[in-house]
N, C-alpha and C positions, 0 to 999 in steps of 0.2 A: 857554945860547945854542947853539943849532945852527950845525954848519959845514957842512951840506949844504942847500940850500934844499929847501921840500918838495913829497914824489914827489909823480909823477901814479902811479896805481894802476892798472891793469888787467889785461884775461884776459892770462894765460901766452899764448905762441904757442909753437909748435915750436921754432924758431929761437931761444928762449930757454933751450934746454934745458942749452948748456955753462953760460950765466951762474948756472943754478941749483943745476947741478951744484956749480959755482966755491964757493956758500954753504952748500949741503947737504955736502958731502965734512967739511970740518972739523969740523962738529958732527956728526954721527954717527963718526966717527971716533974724538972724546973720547970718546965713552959715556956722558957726564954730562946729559943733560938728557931724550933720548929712548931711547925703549923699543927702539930701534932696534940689530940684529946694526952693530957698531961694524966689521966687515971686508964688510959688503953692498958688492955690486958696483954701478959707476956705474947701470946699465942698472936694476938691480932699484929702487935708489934713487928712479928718475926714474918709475918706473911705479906707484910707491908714492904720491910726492908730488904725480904730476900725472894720478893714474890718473883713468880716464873716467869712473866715479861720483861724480865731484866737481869744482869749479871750483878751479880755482889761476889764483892773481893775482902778478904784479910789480908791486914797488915802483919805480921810476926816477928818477933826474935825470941831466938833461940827458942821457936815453942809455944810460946806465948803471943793471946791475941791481942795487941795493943791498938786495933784499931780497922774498921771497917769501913768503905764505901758501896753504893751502888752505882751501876751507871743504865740508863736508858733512854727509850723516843722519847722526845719531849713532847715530842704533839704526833697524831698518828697521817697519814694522808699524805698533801704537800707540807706541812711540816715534816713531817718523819727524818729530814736529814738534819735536824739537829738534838744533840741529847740534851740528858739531865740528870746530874749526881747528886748525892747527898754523902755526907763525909760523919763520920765521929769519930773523936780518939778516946780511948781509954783515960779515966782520970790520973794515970800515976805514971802517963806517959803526954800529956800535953806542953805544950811549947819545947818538945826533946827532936819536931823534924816527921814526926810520924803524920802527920796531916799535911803537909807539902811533900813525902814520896807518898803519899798516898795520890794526891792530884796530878803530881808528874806521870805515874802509872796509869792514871784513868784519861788524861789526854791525850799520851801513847794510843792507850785501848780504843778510844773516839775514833783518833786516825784510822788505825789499824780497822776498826769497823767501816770508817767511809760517811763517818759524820761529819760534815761540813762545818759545826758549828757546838757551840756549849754553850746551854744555858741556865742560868738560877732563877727561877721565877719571883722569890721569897726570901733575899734574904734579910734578917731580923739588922737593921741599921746599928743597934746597938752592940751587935756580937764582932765588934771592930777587930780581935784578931781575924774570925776568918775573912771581912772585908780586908782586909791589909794584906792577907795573903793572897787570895784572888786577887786585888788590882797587882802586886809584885807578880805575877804570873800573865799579867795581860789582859785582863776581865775589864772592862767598863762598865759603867755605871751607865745601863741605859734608861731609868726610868726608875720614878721615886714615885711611891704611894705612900701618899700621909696620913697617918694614925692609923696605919692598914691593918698593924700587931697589937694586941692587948697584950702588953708584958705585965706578967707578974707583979712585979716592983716597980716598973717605971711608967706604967700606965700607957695608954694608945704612942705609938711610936710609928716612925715609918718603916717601911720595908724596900727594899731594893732591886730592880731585874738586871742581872749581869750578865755581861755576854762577850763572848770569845769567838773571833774568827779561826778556825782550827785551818783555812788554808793556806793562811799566812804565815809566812816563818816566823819564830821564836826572837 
């Protein structure tokens, strides 16, 4: 059961940029999930996550930003028709639902763009909720790199490429 009702979704605005700071700093911070310099500065963070080649979205209730994705090209060219997100929830809203409408919203968005396909280049093997959410959404496991992550605590780890056929129904 969730204890936050659920978001409304949309584009980031400027004005959103401390709240997303607010969820971005902690996890790249850890080092454990993204491929991300764990001492990146606010500023570099925010132009990374809301950079102008791509669309970023808030998650909300009532106001409040509980949770942010991007989405864009995964590769430019003949790739171009497939993307690539990255997700975070705000810590005092994780495991409450805000990170699966956040992906529900951003595969809508895929379609609605005319993306063929979603991909995760990187994901950290060890961040097994969001693997458990993606594969419940239809993601496979197409390729496993070993000790590809230097985690923090648990040392060289594999990393994951996931992938979704966005033509195929649900």
């Amino acid at each position: 059961m969730n204890v936050w009702p659920d978001p409304e979704i949309r584009p980031a605005r400027p004005e959103d940029a401390d709240a997303i700071w607010a969820i971005l700093e902690p996890i790249f911070r850890a080092g454990d999930t993204y491929t991300i310099d764990p001492d990146i500065p606010r500023n570099a963070a925010l132009a990374y996550w809301m950079g102008a080649s791509h669309g970023c979205f808030v998650a909300t209730v009532e106001g409040r930003v509980l949770g942010t994705y991007y989405l864009k090209r995964n590769q430019a060219g003949g790739g171009s028709h497939v993307c690539n997100c990255g997700y975070a929830t705000h810590p005092d809203a994780r495991g409450q639902g805000i990170a699966r409408a956040m992906l529900d919203h951003s595969l809508t968005a895929a379609r609605a763009a005319d993306f063929r396909a979603m991909q995760y280049n990187f994901v950290v093997a060890t961040n097994t909720r969001a693997v458990a959410i993606w594969e419940r959404a239809g993601f496979e496991t197409v390729g496993r790199l070993p000790g590809a992550f230097r985690h923090p605590e648990l040392g060289f780890t594999d990393a994951l490429v996931m992938y979704k056929d966005l033509t195929k129904e649900d």
